[in-house]
VOBA-1610 file (N, C-alpha, C; in pm, whole numbers, padded with zeros to 5 digits, always signed):
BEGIN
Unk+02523+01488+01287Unk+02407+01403+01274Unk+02449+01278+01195Unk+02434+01182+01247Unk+02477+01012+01190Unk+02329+00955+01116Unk+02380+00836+01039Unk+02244+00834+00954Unk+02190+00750+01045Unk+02176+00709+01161Unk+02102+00622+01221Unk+01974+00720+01297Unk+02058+00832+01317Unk+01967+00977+01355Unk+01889+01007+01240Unk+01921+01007+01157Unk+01845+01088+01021Unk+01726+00979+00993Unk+01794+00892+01022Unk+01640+00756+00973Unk+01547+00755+01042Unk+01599+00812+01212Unk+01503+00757+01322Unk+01371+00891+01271Unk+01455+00983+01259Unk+01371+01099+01192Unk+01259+01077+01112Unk+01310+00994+01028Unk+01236+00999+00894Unk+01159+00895+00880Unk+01159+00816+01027Unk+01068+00686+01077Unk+00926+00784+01146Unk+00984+00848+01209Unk+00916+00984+01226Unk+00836+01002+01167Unk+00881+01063+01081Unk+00774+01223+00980Unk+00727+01066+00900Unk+00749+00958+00866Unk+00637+00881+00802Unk+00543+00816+00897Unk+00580+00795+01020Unk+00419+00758+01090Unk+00345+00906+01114Unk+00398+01012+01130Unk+00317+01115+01171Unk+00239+01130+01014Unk+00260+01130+00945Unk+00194+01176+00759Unk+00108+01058+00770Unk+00154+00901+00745Unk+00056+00796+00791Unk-00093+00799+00874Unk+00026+00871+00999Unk-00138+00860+01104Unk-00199+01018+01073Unk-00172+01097+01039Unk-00266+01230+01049Unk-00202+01301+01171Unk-00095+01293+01186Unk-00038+01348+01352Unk+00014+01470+01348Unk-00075+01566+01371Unk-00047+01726+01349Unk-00029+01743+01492Unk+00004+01713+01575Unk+00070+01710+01693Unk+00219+01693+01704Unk+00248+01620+01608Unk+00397+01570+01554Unk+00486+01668+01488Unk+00420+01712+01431Unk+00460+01854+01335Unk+00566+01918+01446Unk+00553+01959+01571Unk+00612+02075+01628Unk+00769+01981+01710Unk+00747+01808+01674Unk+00845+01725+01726Unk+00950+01667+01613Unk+00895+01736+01483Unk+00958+01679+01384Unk+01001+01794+01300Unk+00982+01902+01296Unk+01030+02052+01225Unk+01007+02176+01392Unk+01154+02271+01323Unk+01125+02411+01405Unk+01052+02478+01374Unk+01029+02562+01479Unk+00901+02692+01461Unk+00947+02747+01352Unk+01049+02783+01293Unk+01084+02865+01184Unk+01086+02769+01064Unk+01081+02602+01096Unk+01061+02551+00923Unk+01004+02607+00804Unk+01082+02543+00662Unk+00988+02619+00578Unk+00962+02473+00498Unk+00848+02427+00481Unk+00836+02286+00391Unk+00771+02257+00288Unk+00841+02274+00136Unk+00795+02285+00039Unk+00730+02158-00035Unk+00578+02180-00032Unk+00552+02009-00103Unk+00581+01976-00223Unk+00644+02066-00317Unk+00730+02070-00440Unk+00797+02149-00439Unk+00857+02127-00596Unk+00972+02240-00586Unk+00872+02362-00628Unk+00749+02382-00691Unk+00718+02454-00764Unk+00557+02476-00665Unk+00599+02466-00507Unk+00486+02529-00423Unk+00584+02628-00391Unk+00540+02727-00291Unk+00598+02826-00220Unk+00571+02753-00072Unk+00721+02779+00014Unk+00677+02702+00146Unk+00585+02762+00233Unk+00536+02620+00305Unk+00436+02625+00420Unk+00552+02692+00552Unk+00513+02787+00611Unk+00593+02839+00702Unk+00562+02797+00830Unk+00657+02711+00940Unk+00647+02699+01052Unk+00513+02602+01122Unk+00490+02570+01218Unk+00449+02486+01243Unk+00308+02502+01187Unk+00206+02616+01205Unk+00087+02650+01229Unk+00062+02617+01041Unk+00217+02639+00949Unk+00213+02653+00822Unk+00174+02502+00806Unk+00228+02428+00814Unk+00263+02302+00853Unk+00159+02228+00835Unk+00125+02248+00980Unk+00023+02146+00994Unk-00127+02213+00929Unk-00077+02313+00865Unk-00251+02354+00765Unk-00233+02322+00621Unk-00103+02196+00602Unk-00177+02133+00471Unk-00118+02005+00523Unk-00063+01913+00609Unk-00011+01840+00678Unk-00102+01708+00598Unk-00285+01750+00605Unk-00382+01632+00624Unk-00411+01634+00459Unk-00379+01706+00401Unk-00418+01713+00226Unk-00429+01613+00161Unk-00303+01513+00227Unk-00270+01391+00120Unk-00391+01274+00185Unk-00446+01292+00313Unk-00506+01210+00425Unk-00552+01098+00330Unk-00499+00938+00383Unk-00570+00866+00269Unk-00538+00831+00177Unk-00442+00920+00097Unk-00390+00845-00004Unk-00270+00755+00033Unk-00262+00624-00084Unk-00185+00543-00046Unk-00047+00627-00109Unk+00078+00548-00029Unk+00172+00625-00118Unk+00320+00503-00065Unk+00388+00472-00147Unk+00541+00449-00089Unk+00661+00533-00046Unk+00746+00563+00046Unk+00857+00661+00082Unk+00984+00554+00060Unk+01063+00653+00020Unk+01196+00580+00017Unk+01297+00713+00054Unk+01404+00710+00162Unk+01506+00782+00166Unk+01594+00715+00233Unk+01734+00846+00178Unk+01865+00822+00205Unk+01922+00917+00217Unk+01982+00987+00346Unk+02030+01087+00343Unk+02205+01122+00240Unk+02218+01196+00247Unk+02350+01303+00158Unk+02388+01388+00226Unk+02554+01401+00184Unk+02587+01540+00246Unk+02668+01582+00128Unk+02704+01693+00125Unk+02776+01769+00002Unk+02828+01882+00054Unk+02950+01881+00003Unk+03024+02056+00020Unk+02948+02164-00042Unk+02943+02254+00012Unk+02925+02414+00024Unk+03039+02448-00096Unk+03062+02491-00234Unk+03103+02528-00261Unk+03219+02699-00192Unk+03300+02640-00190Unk+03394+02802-00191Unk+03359+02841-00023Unk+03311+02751+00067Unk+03269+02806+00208Unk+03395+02698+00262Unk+03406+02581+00217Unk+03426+02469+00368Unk+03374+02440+00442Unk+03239+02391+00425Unk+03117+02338+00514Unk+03101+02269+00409Unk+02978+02212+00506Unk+02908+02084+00460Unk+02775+02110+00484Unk+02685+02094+00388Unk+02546+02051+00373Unk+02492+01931+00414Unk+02380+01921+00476Unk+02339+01774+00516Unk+02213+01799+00476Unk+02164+01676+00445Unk+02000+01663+00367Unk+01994+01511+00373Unk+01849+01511+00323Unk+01783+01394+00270Unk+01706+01347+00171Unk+01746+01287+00047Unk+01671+01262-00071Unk+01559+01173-00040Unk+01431+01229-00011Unk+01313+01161-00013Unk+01259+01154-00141Unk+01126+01037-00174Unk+01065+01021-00285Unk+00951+00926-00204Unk+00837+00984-00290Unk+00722+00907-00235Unk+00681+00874-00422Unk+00644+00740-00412Unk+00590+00665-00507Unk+00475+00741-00638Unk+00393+00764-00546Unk+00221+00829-00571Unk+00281+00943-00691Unk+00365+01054-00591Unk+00377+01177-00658Unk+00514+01126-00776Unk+00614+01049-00753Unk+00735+01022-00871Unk+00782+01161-00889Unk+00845+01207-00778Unk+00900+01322-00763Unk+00982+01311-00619Unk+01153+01346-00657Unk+01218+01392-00498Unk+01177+01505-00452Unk+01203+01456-00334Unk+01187+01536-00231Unk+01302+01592-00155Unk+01374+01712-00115Unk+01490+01711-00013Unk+01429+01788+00098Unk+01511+01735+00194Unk+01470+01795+00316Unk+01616+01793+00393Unk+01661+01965+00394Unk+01788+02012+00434Unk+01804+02030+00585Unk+01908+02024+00673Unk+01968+02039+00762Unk+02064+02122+00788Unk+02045+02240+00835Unk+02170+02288+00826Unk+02247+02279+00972
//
């Protein structure tokens, strides 16, 4: 995955959050996603999880900023791929992993 892929993504998941697009949900995460709106929620599971807190924020204003990362796997020889998101409102990252 190249970062021109990872952006188009993440051009993505910010008009779908923008517009309210719980239709988007199943074009932008797998059925098995797990998507934590902090570190200190327990994740929303899979699409149906998803899109039943998707509209919570509906309305509020907010800024996004990301840049994806990759990092070694300690002691494996792989590589991790992610993305350090941050939205303004909350002043809290966000990652959102790839494996």
């Amino acid at each position: 995955m190249d970062h021109a892929t990872v952006m188009r993504w993440v051009a993505g998941y910010e008009r779908a959050w923008r517009g309210g697009d719980l239709d988007a949900v199943a074009g932008l995460f797998t059925e098995d996603a797990r998507y934590r709106r902090s570190p200190y929620h327990e994740p929303d599971v899979g699409h149906a999880g998803i899109r039943a807190i998707w509209l919570v924020d509906e309305g509020q204003p907010f800024t996004m900023t990301a840049e994806p990362v990759a990092c070694a796997i300690a002691g494996t020889g792989r590589q991790k791929s992610g993305l350090a998101a941050s939205t303004a409102r909350r002043e809290m990252a966000g990652i959102f992993s790839a494996a």
